[in-house]
N, C-alpha and C positions, 0 to 999 in steps of 0.2 A: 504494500500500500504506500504510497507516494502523501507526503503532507505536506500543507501547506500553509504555510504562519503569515497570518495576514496583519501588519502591523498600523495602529488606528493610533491617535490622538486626538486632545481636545481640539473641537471643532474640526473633525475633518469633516469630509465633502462627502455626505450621504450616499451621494449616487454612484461612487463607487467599489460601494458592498454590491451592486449589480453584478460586477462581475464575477462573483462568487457562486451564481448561477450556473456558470458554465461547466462547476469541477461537479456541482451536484447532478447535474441532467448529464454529463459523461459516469456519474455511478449507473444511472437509471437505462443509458444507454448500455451500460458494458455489466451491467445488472450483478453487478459487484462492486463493494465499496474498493473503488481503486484510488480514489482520496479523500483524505482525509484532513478540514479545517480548521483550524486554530484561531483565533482573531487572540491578540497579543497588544499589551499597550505594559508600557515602562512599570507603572505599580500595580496593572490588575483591577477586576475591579468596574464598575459604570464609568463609561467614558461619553462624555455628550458629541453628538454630531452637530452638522450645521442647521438641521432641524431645531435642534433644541432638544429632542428627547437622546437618552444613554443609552448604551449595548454595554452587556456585558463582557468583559475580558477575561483573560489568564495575567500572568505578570509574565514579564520578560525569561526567567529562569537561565539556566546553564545550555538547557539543549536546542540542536538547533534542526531546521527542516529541509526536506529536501528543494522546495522553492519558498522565497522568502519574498513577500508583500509588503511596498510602503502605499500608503492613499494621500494622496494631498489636500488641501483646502481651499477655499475660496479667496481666501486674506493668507500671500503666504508672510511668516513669521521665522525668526531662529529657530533651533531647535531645538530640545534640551540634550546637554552632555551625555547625557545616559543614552537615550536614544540614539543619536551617533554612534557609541560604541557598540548596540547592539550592532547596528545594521553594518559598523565595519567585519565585526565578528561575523556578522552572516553571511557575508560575500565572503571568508576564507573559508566559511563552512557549510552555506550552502552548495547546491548544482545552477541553483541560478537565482537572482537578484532580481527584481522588479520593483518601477515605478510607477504607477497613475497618477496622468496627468501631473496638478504640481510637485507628485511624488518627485520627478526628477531635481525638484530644488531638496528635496532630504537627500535623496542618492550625492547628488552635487557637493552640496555642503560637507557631507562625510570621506569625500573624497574620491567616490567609487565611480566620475564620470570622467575624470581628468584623461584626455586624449581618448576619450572614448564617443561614439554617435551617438544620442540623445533625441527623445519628439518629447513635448509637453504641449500643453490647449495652446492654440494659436497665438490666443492674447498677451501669457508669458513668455513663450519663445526667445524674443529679444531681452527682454528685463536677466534673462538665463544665460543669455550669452553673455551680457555685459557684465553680469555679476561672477560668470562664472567662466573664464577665456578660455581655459584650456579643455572644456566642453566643445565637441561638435556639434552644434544644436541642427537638428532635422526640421524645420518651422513648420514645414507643412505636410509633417506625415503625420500617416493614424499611430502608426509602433515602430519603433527602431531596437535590433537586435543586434548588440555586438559583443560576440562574445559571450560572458553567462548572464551579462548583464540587458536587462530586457525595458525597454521605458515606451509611453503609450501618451497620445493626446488626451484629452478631459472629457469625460461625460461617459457615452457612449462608445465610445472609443478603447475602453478598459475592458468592455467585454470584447472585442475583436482581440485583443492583445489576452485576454484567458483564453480565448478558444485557441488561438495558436500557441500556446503553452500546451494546451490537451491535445493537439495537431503533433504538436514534440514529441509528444508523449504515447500516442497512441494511432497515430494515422488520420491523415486527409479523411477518411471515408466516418470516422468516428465522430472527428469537429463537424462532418456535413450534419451528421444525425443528430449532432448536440444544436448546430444550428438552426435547425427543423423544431426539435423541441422548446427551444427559445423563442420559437417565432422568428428568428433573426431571416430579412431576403436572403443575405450570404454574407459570408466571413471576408471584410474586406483585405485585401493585403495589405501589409503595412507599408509598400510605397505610394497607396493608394492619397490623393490631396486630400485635406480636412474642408475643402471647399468642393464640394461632389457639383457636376455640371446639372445634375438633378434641382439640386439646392438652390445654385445661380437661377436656374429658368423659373425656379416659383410660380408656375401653374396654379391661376384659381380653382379650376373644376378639375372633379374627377375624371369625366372623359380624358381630357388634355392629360392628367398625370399617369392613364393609363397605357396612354400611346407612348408616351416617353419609356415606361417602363417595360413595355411592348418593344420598342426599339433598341434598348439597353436589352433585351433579353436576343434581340435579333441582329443583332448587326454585320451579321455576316451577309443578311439578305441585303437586296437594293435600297430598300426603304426610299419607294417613290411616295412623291404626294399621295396617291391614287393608294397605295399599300398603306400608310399610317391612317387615309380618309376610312378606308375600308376597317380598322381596327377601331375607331372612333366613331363609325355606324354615319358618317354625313359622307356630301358629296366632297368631291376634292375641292370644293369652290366656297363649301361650309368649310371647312376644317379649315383650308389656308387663311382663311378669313379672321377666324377665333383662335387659330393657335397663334396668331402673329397680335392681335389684342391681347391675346392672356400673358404672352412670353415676351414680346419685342422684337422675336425673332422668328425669319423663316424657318420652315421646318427640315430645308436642308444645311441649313444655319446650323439647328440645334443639332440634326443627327452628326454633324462636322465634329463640334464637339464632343458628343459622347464619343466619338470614333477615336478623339484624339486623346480623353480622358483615358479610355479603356488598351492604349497602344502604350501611355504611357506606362502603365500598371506593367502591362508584360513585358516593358524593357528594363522596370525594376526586377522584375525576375530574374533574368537575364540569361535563360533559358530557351529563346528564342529568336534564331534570326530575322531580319526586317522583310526579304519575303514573307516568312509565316504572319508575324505581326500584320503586315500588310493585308497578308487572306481574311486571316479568323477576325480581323474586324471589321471590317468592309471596304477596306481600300482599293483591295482588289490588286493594288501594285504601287512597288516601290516610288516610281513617279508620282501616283497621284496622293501618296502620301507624304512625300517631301513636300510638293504642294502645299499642301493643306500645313503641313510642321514651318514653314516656312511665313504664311501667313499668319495664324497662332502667336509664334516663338520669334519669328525674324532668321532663326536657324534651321540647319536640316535636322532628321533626325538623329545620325550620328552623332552630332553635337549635343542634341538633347538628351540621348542616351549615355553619356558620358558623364552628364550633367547629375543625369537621375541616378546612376550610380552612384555618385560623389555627394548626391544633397545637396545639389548647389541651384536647383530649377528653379526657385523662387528669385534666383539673383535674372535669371529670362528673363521672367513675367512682369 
């Protein structure tokens, strides 16, 4: 059994006990307890979240887990002496170290990010950089893994970063069923941007959000007017009409985007040459996907994939 010490403080950030979800629906999927939770704070004990109401704790103790939990908060703060020395202690003794969200200003502060890649919520990113230089800070990923040390954007973003801990842990096919049970659409990757092209277009109606996600599910096909009108039930003369009211943009505007979001993501992999990239999302080919990278970026792809390795795409955009 694999455990997992999930370490809280006062006023951390609620929303990231969510992710603890993930370890429980991989027992119910593998229908064995194959982890096992801890929630951990310096003296034990009610500790209040940013709610306002407590969870109870363990105290710190001698022993340590095989993956080790820090949560951040909304106001980040120092953090106490003791606390630091757990969490140094747990990165020489766990297998792996994690942050949410402003988890990585604890990881940071104790020292465990120095020359190492780093994500945290978008809004601190910089404040992390500056406070902490010799950090690589990722600004706009969901999760950055380097090494045994694992750090994650804010919110919802800390259950994509468990489920690829149970991915670690137990296979792609295992996180798909944990993320079926979650409800989760899918497990983003952690090169994936914390600004999803989803997000940007903010569709008022249901029809409109279902085409996009229709086309996000499709992009290997053409995705003509005529094909997203047809999934949207109007004529192509309805729909160009109202997706361009709802969003600001054409619809081969938007599908541009998602094409270029989701090519992005598989160069973070880096698993995949730029013909295939080009196929599986509807480029169709290397040309009209520099194209399109070129408009976007100002760069080709190669450049950008370069970029997206290194963490550096947001210095593009």
């Amino acid at each position: 059994m694999l455990t997992i010490g999930f370490v809280v403080f006062d006023d951390f950030q609620v929303m990231g006990m969510a992710a603890l979800s993930a370890f429980e629906m991989a027992n119910l999927v593998l229908d064995r307890p194959a982890y096992r939770v801890h929630v951990l704070s310096e003296r034990g004990g009610p500790v209040r979240n940013s709610l306002g109401f407590a969870i109870d704790t363990v105290p710190f103790g001698d022993g340590f887990h095989d993956t080790t939990i820090t949560i951040g908060s909304l106001r980040v703060k120092p953090s106490t002496p003791g606390l630091l020395a757990y969490l140094s202690d747990a990165a020489a003794n766990s297998r792996r170290i994690a942050g949410i969200c402003t988890g990585a200003y604890v990881l940071a502060e104790a020292g465990l990010l120095d020359g190492r890649r780093a994500s945290t919520h978008w809004s601190h990113a910089r404040a992390l950089q500056r406070l902490y230089p010799k950090v690589r800070v990722e600004e706009d990923r969901i999760f950055s893994v380097d090494g045994s040390v694992w750090t994650s954007a804010g919110m919802t973003a800390g259950i994509d970063l468990a489920m690829a801990l149970v991915e670690d842990d137990f296979g792609a096919e295992v996180a798909k069923q944990v993320a079926r049970k979650l409800v989760v659409y899918l497990r983003r990757p952690g090169g994936q941007s914390q600004f999803s092209a989803l997000l940007d277009l903010e569709p008022r109606s249901d029809r409109v959000r279902r085409v996009l996600v229709y086309a996000k599910e499709n992009l290997k096909n053409e995705l003509s007017v005529e094909e997203l009108a047809e999934a949207a039930t109007l004529s192509p003369r309805q729909f160009s009409r109202l997706f361009r009211q709802e969003t600001g943009q054409t619809p081969a505007k938007a599908v541009e985007h998602l094409r270029l979001e989701a090519a992005r993501v598989m160069m973070e992999e880096g698993r995949h040459s730029m013909d295939i990239i080009a196929r599986e999302t509807g480029f169709a080919d290397r040309e009209r996907m520099r194209r399109a990278f070129l408009r976007a970026y100002g760069q080709p792809p190669q450049v950008v994939r370069r970029a997206v390795e290194s963490g550096r795409l947001s210095a593009l955009e």
